[in-house]
C-alpha positions in Angstrom: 90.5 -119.8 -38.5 86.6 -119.0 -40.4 85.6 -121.3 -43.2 86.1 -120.4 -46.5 82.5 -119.9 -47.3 79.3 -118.5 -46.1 77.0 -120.5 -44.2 73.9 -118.2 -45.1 71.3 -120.2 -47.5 70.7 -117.2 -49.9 74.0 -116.6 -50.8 75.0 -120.0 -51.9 73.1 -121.5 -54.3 73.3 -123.8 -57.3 77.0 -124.8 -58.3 78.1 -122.5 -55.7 76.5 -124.7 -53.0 78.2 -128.1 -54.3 81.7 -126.0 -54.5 81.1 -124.9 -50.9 80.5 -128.2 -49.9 83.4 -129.3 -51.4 85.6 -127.5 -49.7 84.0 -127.6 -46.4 85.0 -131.3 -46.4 88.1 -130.2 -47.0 88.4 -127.8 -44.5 86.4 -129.7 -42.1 88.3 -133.2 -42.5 91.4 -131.5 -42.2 90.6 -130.0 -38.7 89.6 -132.5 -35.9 86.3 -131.9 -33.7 84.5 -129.9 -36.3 81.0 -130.3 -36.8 80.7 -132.6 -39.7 76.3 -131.6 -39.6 77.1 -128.7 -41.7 78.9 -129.9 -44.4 75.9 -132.6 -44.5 73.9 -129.9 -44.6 75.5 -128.0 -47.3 75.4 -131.2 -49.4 71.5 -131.1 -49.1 71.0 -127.9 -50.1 72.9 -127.9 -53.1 71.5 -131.4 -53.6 67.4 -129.7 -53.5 69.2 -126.5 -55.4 70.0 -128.6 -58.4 66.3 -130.4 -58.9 63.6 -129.0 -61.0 61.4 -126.2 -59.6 58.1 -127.2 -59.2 55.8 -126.9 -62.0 53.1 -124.1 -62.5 49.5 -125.3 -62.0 47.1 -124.9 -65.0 45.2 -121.4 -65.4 42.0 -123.4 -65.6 42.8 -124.0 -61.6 42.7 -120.8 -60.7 39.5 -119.6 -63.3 36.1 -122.3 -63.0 34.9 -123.7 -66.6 32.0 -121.4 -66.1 33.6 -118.3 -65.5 36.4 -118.7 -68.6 33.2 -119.6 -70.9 30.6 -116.5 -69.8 34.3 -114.2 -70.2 34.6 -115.3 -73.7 30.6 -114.7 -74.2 31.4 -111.4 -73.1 34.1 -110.6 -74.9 32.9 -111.8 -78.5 29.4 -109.7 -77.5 31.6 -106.9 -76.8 33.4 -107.2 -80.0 30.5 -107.5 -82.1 28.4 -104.8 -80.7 31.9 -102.3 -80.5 32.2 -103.1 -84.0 28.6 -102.5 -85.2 28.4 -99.4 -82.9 31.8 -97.5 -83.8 32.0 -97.9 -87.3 28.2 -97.2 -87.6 28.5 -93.6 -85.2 31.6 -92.9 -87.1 30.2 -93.1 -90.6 27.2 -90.6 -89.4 29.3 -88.1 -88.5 31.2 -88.0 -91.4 28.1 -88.1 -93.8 26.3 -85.2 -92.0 27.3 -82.0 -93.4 26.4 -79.8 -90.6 28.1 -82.3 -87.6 30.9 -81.7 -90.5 31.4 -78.1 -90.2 32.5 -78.2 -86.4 35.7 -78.7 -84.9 34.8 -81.1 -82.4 33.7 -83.8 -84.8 36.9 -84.7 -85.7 37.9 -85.6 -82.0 34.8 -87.3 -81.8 35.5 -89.6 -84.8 39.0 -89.9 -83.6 37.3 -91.3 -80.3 35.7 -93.5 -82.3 38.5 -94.9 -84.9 40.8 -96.0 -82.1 38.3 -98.2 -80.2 37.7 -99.8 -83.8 40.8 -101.8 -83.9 40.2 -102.9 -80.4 36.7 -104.5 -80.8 37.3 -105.6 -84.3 40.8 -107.6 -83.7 41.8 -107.4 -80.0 38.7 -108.3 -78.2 38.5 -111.4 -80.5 41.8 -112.6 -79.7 41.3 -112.0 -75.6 38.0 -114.4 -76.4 40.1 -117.1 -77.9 42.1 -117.0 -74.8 40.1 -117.4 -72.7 38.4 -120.5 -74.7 42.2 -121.9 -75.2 42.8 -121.3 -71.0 39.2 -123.2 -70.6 40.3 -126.0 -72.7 44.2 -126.2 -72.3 44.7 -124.0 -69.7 47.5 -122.3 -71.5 47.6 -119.5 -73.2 48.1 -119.7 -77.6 50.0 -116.9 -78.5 53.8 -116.2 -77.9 54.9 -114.0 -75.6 56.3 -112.1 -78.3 53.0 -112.1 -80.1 51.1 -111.4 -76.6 53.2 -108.7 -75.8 52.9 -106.9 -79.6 48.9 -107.0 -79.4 48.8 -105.8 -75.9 51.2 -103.0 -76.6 48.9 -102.3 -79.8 46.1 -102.3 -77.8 47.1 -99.8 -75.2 48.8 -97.3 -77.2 44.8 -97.5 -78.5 43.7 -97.1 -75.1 46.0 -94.4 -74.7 44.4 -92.6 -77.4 40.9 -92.6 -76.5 42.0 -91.7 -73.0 44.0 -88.1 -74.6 41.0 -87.6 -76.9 38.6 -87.4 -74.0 41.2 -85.3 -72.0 41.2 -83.0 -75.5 37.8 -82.8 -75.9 37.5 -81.6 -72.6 39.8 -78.9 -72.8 38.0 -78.2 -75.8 34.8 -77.3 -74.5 37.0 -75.6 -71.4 38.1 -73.1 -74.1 34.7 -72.4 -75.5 33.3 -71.9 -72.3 36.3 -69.7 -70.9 37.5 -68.1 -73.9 35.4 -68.2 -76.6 37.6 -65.7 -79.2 40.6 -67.6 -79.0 38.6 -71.1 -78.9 37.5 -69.9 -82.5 41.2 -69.0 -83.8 42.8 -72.0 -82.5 40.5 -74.8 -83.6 40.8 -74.2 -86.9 40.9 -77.4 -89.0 44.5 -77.7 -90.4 45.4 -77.0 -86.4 42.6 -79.5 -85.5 44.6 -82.2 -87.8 48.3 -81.5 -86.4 46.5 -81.8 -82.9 45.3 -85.1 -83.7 48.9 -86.1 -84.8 50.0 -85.0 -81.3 47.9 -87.1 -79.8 48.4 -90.4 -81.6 52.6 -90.1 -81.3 52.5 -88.6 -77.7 50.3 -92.2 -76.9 52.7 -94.5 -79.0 55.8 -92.8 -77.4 54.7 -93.8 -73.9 54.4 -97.6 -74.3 56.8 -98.2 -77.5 60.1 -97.6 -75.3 58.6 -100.9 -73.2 58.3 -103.2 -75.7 62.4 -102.6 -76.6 63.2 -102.6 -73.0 63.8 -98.9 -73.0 63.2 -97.4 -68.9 61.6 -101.1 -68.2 60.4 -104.2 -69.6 57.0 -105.9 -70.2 56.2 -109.4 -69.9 53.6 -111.5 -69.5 51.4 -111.9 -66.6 49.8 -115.8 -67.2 47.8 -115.6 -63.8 46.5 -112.2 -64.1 46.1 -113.1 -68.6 47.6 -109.5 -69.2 51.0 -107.9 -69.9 52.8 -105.1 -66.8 56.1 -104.0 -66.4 58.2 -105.9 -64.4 59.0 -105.4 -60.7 62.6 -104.3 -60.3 63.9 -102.4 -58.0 65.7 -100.0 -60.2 62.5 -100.1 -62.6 59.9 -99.1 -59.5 60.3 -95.4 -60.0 59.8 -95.4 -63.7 57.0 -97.4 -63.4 55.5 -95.2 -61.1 55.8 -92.2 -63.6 54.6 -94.1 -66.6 51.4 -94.9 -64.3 50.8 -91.3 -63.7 51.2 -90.5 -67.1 49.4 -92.8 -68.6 46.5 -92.9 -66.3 46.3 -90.4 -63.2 47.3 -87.2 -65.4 44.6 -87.6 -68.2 42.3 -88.5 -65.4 43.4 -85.2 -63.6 43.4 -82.9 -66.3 40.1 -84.3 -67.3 38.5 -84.3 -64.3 39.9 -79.9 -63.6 38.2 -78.9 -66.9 35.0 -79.7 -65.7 35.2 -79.1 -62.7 36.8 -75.5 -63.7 33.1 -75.0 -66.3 30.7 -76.5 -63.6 31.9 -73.5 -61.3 32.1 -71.2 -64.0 28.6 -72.1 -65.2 27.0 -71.4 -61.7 28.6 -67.9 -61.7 27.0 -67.1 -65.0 23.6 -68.2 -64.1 23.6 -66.9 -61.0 24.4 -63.6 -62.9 21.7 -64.6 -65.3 19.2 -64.6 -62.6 20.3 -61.3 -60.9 20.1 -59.9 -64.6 16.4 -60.9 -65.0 15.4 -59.4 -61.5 16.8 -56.0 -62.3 14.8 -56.8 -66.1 17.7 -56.4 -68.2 17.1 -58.5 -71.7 20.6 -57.9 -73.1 22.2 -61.3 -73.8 25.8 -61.1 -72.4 28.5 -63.6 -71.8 27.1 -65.5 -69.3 24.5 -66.7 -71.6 26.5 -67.7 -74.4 28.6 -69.7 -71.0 25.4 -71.5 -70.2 24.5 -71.9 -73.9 27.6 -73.6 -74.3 27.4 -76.0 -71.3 24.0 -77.3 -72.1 25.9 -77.8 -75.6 25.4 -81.6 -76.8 29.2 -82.0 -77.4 29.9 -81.1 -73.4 27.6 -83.0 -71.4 28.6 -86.3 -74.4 31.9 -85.9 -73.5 31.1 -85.7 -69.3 29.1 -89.0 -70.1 32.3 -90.5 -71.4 34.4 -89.8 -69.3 32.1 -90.9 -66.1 32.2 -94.0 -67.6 35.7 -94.0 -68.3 36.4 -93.9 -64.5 33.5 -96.4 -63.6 35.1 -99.3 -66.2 38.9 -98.6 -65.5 39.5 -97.5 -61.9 38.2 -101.1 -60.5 40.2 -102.5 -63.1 43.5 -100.7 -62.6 43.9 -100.6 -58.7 42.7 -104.6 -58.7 46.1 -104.7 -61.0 48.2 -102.6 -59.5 48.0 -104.7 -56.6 47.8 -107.8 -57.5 44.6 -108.7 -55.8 43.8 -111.3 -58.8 45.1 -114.4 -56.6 42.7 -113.3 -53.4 39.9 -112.7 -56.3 40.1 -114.6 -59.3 36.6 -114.8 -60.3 36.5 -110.3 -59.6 39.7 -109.9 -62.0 37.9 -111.6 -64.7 34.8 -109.6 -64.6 36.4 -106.5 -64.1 38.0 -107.2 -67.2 34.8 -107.9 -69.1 33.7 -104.2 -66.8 36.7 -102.3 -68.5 36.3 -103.5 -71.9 32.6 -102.6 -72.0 34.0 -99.2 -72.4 34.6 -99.7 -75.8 31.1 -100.2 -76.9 29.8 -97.5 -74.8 30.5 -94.3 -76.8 28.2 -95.0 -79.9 25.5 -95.2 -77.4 26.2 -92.1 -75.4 26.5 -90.5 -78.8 22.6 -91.5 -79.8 21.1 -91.3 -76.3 22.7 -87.7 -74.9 22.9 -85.7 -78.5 19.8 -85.4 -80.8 21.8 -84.2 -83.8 24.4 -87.3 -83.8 21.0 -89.4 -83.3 19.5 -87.8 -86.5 22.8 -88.2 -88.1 22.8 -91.9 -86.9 18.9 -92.4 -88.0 19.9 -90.9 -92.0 22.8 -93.1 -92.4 20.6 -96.0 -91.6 17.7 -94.7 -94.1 20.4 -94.3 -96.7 22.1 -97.8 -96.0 18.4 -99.7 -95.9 17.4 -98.1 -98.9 21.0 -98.5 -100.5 20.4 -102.1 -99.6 16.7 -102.1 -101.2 15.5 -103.1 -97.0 13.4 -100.5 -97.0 12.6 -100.5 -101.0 8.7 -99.7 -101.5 6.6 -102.1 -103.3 6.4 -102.0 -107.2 2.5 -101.7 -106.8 2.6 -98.9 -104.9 0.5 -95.6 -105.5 3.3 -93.6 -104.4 4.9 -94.7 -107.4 2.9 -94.0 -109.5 3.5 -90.6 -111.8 1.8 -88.0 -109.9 0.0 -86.0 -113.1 -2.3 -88.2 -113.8 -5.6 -86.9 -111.8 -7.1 -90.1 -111.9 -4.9 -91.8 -109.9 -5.2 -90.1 -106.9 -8.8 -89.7 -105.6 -8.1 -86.6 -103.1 -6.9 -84.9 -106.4 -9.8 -85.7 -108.5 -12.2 -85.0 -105.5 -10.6 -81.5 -105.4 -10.7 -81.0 -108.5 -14.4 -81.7 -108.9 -14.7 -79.0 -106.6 -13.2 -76.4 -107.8 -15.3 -77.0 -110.7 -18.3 -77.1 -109.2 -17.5 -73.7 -107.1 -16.0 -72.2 -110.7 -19.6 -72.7 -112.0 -21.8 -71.3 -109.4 -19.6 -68.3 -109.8 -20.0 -68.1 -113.2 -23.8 -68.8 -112.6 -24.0 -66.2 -109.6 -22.3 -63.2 -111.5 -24.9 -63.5 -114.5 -27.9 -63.5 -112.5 -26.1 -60.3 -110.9 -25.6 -59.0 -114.7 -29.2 -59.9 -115.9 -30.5 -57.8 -112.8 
């Protein structure tokens, strides 16, 4: 005769352990010489079943008081700086008329606009967690609320991350094929490719937030939102990691590798070209004209330090190394958001037309602003047809006077001879 009931520990638990134990008494008080230790048993394990799990410790035992306050410096520096910096490169290239004419200055503001929302209102919020975590050690925001701005904030992510992977195919086509480069980024295409971009990056990380092919939650240790770890789940996740991350990366990463090599050929031709003294400027120039271009090597910038700020950040997440290094997880979060505030200054430091651009739209908003007004007692504003206020006028004048008269004097003494 077998018991009615499994003896294994994670198969019974709860209510199902006090009903087993029940009827083990049963069982066992109607048979004689049965081991009466296991029902005891059973009664203890359904007793420890029914109390309380144990609380979660605070967040401000895992993070020090030092490290949660210099992560909110960071992040409100970050934010202030991002701000500044995107709206201020954004405007310059919109006011210049000449960065206006081509193509690839609406991908650049797009690379801009997407980061704005992120400094401006998400990087705020991640300070006043951390301060709140500091304080409280919890975190202030609902988990619905939580999971909407984190969802907000990668579909932004997402974007910059396509733009970069766009711009670089970009200058793959102008290098590679220059004719069809010129029909297809044409600006009405240049605006439906845009479009592409920002609902191919919502469609990746909406489905999650309804619980479509997953489910996100919140992550209190690790103060972020990820997919949760099911079994049926851990493919899916999988894909949505290579597409979100690993693809653009990829892609990104073949189109410049693909120019580099295709740049070498070309000068390498360039060189045997010169040695046989033929001046006759071919394709390979207009390749290596194009590579030195200030759009391509910007856009290399970015996307070196793309890899730099998120690949720490991602594999540290992906798995779950936060609890080994608490005080690591928190920089690298400060190292992936610095990102954001990074473009503005590749744009001044690597291109000398966005830095002109950038220099004029400060002139015009200083003088806008009357910063850089000149003086009312200044000669310069003074009207300039009156001789006598400026003496390198009047001193010039004086002599062409004086070198009028000789003349005058010097072809009568010729007449009177």
């Amino acid at each position: 005769m077998t018991p009615p009931f499994s003896l294994r520990e994670d198969v019974l638990v709860g209510s199902d352990l006090e009903n087993a134990s029940a009827s083990s008494e049963g069982w066992y008080g109607t048979t004689p010489g049965l081991r009466h230790e296991e029902a005891s048993w059973l009664r203890r394990a359904a007793a420890a079943a029914a109390e309380p799990p144990p609380p979660v410790p605070p967040l401000r035992d895992l993070y020090t008081y030092e490290l949660l306050s210099l992560t909110a410096a960071c992040v409100f520096i970050i934010a202030i700086v991002g701000t500044i910096g995107n709206v201020l490169a954004a405007t310059s290239l919109l006011l210049s008329k000449k960065l206006r004419q081509s193509p690839s200055t609406a991908f650049m503001v797009n690379l801009l606009a997407c980061l704005l929302p992120v400094c401006a209102v998400g990087m705020p919020m991640f300070g006043v967690v951390f301060l709140s975590v500091r304080d409280y050690g919890e975190i202030p925001y609902t988990d619905e609320v939580a999971i909407s701005s984190f969802v907000l904030g990668l579909i932004l992510s997402q974007v910059h991350i396509h733009t970069i992977c766009a711009l670089a195919f970009n200058r793959l086509m102008a290098v590679m094929w220059p004719m069809t480069y010129k029909k297809v980024m044409q600006p009405r295409r240049v605006r439906l490719y845009l479009l592409m971009i920002w609902l191919y990056s919502a469609l990746l990380w909406v489905p999650l937030f309804f619980g479509i092919n997953g489910k996100l939650e919140i992550e209190r240790e690790e103060l972020m939102v990820s997919m949760r770890d099911e079994s049926r789940h851990k493919i899916g996740k999988v894909f949505h990691v290579f597409f979100t991350y690993l693809l653009p990366v990829l892609f990104s990463a073949i189109c410049y590798v693909t120019m580099y090599v295709k740049v070498r050929q070309s000068r390498q031709r360039k060189v045997a070209r010169q040695r046989c003294k033929a001046a006759v400027e071919t394709t390979e120039d207009n390749v290596i004209r194009l590579w030195d271009d200030d759009v391509t090597r910007t856009i290399l910038v970015i996307f070196l330090v793309l890899l730099s700020c998120s690949v720490p950040h991602v594999v540290v997440h992906v798995l779950h190394l936060h609890e080994k290094f608490p005080a690591a997880w928190l920089l690298l979060h400060v190292v992936f958001w610095f990102q954001f505030c990074v473009d503005p200054v590749v744009y001044v430091s690597m291109s000398h037309q966005y830095r002109r651009a950038t220099f004029e739209c400060l002139d015009r908003l200083f003088r806008s602003i009357g910063f850089l007004r000149p003086p009312e007692d200044d000669p310069s504003l003074e009207p300039r047809n009156e001789l006598k206020a400026d003496s390198n006028i009047n001193l010039q004048s004086t002599w062409r006077k004086n070198m009028d008269t000789n003349q005058k004097f010097q072809f009568v003494t010729e007449v009177n001879t």
